[in-house]
C-alpha positions as CSV (number, residue, x, y, z in Angstrom):
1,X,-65.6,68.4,-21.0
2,X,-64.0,67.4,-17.6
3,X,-62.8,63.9,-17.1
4,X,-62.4,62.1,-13.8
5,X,-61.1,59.2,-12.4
6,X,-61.9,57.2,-9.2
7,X,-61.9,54.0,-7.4
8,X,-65.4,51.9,-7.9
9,X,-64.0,49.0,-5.7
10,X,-60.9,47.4,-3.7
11,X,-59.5,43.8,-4.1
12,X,-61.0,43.1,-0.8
13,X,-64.2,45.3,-1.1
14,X,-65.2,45.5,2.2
15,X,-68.3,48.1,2.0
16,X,-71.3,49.2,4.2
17,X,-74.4,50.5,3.8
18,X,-77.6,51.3,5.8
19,X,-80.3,48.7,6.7
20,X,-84.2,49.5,6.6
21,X,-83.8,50.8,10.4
22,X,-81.1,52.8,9.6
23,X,-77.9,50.3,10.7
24,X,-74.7,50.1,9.7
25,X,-74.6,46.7,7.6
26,X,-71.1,46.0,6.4
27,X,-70.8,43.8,3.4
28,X,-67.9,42.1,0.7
29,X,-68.0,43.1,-2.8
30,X,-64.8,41.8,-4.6
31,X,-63.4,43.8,-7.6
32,X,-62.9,40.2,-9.4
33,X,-67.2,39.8,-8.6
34,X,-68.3,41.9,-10.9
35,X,-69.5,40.6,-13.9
36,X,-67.2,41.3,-16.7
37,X,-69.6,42.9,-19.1
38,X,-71.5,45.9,-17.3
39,X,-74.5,47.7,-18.9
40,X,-74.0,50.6,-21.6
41,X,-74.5,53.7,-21.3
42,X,-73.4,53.2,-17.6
43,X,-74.1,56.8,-16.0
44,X,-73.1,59.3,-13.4
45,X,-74.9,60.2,-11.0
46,X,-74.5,63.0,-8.4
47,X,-75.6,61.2,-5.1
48,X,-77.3,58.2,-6.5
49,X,-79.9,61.2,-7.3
50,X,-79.6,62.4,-10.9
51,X,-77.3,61.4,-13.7
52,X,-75.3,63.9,-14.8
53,X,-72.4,62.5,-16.7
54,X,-71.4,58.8,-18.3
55,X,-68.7,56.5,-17.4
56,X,-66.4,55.7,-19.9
57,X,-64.2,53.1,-19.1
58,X,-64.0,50.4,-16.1
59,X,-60.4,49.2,-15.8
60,X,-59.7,46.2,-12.9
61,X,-56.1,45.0,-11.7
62,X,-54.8,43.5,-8.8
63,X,-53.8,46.4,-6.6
64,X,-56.1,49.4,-7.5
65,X,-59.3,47.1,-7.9
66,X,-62.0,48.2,-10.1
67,X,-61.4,52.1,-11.3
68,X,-63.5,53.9,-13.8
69,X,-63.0,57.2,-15.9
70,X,-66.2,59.0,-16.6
71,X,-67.0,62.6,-18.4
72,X,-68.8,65.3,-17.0
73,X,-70.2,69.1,-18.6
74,X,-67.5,71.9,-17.7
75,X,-70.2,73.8,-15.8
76,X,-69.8,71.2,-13.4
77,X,-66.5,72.3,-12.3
78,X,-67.4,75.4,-10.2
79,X,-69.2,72.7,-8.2
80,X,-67.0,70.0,-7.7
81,X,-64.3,72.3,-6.8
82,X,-66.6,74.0,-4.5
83,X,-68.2,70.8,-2.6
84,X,-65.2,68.6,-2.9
85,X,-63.8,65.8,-1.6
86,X,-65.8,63.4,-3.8
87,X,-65.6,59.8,-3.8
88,X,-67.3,57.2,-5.8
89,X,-70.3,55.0,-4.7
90,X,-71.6,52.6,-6.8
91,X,-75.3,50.9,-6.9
92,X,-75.1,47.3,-7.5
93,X,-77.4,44.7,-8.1
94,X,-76.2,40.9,-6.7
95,X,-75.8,37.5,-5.0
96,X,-75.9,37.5,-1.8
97,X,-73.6,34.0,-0.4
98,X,-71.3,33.2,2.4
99,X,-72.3,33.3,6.0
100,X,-75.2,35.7,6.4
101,X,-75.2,37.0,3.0
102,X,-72.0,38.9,3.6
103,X,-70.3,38.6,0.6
104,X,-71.6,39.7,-3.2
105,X,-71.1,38.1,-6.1
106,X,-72.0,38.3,-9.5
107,X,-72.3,42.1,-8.9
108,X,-74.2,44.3,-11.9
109,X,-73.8,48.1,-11.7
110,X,-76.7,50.3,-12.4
111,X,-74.6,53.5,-12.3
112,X,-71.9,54.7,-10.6
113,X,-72.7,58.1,-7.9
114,X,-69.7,60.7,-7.0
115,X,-70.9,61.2,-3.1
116,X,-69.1,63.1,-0.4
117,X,-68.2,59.7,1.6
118,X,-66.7,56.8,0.2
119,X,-68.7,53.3,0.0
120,X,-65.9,51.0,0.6
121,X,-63.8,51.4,4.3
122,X,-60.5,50.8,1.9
123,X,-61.0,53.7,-0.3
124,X,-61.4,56.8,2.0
125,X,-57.7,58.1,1.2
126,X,-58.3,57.7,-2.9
127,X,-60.5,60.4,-3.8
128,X,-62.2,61.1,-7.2
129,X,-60.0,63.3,-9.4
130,X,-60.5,65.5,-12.4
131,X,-59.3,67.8,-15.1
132,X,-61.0,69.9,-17.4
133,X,-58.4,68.5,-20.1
134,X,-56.4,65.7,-21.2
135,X,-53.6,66.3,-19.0
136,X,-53.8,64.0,-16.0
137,X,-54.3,65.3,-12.2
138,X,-52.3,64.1,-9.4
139,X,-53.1,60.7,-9.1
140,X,-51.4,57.5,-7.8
141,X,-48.9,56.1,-10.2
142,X,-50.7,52.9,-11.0
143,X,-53.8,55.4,-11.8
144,X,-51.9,56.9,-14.7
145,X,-52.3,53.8,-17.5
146,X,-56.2,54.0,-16.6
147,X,-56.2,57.5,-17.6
148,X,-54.5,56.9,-20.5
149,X,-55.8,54.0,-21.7
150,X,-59.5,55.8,-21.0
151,X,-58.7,59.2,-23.2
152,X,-57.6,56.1,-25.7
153,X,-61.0,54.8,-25.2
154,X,-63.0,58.3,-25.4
155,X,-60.8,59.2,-29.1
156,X,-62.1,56.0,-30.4
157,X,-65.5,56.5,-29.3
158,X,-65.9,59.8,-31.2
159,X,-66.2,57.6,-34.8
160,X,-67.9,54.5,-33.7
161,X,-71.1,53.2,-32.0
162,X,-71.2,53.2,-28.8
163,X,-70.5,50.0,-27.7
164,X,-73.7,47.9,-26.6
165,X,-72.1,46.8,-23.3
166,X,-69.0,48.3,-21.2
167,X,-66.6,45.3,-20.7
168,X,-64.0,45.8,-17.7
169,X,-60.7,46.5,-19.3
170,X,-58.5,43.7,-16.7
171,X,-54.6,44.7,-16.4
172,X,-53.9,41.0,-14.8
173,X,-55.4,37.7,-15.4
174,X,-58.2,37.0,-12.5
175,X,-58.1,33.9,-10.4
176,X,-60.0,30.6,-12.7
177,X,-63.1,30.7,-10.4
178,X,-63.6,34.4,-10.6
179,X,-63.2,34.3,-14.1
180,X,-66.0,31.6,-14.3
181,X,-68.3,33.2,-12.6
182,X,-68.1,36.7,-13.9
183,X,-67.1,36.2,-17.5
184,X,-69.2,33.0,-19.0
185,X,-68.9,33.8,-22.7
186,X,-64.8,32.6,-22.3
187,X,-66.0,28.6,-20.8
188,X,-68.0,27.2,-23.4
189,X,-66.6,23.4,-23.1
190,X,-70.0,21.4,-22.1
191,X,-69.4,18.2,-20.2
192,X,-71.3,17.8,-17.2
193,X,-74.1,15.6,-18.3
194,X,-76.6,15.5,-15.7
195,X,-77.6,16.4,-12.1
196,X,-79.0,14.2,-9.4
197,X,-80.7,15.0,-6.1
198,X,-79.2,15.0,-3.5
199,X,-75.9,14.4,-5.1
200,X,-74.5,15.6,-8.3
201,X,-73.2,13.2,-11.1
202,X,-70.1,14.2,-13.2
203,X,-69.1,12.6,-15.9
204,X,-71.1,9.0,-14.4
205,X,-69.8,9.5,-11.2
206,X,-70.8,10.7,-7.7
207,X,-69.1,14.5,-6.7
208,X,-68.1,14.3,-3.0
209,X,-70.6,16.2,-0.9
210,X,-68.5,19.4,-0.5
211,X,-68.1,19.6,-4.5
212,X,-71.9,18.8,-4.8
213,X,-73.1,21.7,-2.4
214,X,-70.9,23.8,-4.6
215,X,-72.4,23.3,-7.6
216,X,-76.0,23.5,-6.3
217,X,-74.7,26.5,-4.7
218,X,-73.3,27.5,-8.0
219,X,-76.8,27.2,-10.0
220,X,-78.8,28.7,-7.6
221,X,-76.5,31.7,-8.3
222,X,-76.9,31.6,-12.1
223,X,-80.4,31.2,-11.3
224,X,-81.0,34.2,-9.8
225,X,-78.6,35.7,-12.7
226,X,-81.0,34.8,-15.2
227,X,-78.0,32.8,-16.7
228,X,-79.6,29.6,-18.5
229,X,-79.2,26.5,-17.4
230,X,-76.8,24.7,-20.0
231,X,-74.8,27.5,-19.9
232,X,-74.6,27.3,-16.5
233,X,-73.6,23.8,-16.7
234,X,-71.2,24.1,-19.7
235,X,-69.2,26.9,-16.9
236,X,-69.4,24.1,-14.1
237,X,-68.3,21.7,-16.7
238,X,-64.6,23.8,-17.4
239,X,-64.1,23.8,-13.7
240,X,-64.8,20.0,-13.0
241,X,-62.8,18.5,-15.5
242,X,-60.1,16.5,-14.8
């Protein structure tokens, strides 16, 4: 079995893809955006074609972004060797906000692809990396506790379930409104009481304007999300009190 390790996403996450004509159309996607619990069996894909392998751990930090370790069949290797450099390319599914719908949040992954050019601009020097053993390749020092804490994660695996959704191991704590937004099981604290239109109403009185186009900003979001609405409220509720 090989295992391999690669960057899904920078800090920053400045990414591009193609429009329907064909156009470059750069984009944002944060690491601290995606959602903290990811689907299970997340898979690998070769080219965003075929799966042909499974990710087994996403790890997240503050310099290295969002990395993953995945698993792949040894006849694979021929292959990889042959065709390389590989880098990773993931398909999302999320928000669209900011100015033009530039920036993602909320972000989903439906699998992860190893591609022969990199999604994000910030990742074209870290390449996808492999061995067809524990022992770890060449890879940036901060790298190394991902791969060990993903053979960790693998060893486990072997006598247990597999788990029903792949939460994002995170090496440091993300900012209070990325946590909010990505990770709603941890705010369960309800006290907003009720919305108003135009306005908003917290707690019997009137949010300023900014706040209040926040927070209809914010539900339109989980909206979309499929999040429901009181526990959209309860998350809002954290955030906005005193």
């Amino acid at each position: 079995m090989l295992n391999l390790i690669g960057q899904v996403a920078p800090s920053k996450g400045l990414a591009q893809q193609e429009d329907h004509l064909g156009r470059p159309a750069p984009f944002v996607a944060r690491a601290n955006a995606y959602m903290k619990h990811q689907r299970s069996p997340l898979p690998l894909y070769y080219r965003h074609d075929f799966a042909f392998g499974t990710v087994e751990i996403l790890a997240r930090s503050a310099d290295d972004g969002l990395m993953m370790m995945a698993t792949l069949g040894d006849d694979w290797l021929p292959f990889l060797e042959e065709h390389q450099p590989w880098f990773v390319s993931p398909s999302i599914r999320a928000v669209p906000t900011g100015a033009g719908g530039m920036t993602r949040e909320l972000i989903r992954l439906d699998e992860i692809s190893l591609t022969s050019t990199p999604a994000y601009s910030m990742t074209a020097n870290h390449r996808v990396r492999w061995s067809p053993d524990d022992g770890c390749p060449p890879v940036p020092l901060s790298w190394r506790r991902v791969w060990k804490d993903g053979l960790a994660v693998m060893a486990e695996r072997k006598y247990r379930r597999a788990p029903e959704r792949l939460e994002i191991h995170d090496y440091d704590e993300l900012p209070l409104r990325d946590a909010v937004y990505t990770d709603p099981e941890r705010y369960p604290s309800p006290t907003i009481r009720h919305r108003s239109d135009p306005g908003v109403t917290f707690e019997g009185k009137d949010l300023p304007p900014a706040m209040a186009r926040r927070v209809d900003e914010f539900m339109q979001v989980a909206e979309f999300a499929g999040m429901p609405q009181s526990q959209a409220l309860r998350l809002l509720g954290d955030v906005l009190s005193p």
